[in-house]
C-alpha positions as CSV (number, residue, x, y, z in Angstrom):
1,X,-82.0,7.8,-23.9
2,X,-85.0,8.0,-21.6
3,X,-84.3,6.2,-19.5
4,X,-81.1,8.0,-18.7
5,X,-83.1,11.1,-18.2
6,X,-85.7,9.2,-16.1
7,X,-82.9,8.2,-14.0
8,X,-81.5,11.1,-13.2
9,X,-84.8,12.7,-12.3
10,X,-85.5,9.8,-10.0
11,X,-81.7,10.3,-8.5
12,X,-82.6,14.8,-7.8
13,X,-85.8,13.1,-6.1
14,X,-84.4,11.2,-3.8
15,X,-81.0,12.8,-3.4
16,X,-82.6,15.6,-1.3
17,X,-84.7,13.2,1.3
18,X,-81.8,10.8,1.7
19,X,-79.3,13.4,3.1
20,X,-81.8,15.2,4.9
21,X,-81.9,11.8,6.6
22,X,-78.4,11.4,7.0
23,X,-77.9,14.7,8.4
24,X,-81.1,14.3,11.1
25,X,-80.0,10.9,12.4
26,X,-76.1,12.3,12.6
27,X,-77.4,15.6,14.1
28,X,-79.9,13.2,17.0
29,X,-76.7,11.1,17.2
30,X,-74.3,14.0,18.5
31,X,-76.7,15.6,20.6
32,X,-77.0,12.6,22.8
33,X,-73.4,12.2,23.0
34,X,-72.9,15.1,24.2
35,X,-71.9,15.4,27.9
36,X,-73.8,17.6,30.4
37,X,-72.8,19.4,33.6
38,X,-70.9,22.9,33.7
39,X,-67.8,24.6,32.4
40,X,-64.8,22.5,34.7
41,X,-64.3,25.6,37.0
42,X,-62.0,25.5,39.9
43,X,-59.9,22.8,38.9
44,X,-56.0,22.7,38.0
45,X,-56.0,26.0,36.2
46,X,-57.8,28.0,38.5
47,X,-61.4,30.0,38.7
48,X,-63.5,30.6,35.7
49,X,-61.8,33.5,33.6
50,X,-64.3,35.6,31.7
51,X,-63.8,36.4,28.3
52,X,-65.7,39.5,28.0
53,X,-63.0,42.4,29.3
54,X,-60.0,40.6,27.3
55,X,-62.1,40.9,24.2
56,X,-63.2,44.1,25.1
57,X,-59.5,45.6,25.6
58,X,-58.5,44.0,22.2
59,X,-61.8,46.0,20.7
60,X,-60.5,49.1,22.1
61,X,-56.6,48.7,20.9
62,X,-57.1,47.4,17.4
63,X,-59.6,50.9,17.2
64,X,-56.8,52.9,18.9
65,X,-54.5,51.6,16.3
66,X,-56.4,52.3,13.1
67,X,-57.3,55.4,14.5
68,X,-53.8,56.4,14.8
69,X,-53.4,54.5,11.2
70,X,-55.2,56.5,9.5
71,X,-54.7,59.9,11.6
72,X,-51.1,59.6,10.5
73,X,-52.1,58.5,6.9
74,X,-54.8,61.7,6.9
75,X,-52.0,64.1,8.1
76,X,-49.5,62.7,5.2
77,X,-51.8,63.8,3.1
78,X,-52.3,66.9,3.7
């Protein structure tokens, strides 16, 4: 029986520093895969599109919507 439980102590030692390997030399391994340069702007599709006013109008109608959500629900109520 000890050594079972010497075992499995040696097994939560070296679990840890073994996939704290694994997951350095996978993380080094993407990052110099990766390919450089810029976003592929003014190819087939067109220019650049920014993200930033659709995402802003979306903002603004989903809170337009539960605003008039729970307006109606409030005046139900009452």
């Amino acid at each position: 029986m000890k050594r079972v439980n010497s075992f499995n102590s040696r097994v939560l030692k070296v679990l840890p520093v073994l996939s704290a390997l694994i997951f350095l030399s996978l993380d080094s391994m993407c990052l110099t895969l990766a390919p450089g340069g810029g976003p592929p702007c003014g190819g087939v599709f067109g220019d650049c599109i920014p993200i930033d006013g659709g995402v802003s109008f979306l903002l603004a109608a989903g809170a337009a919507y539960g605003g008039k959500k729970a307006y109606d629900t409030w005046k139900e109520n009452s």
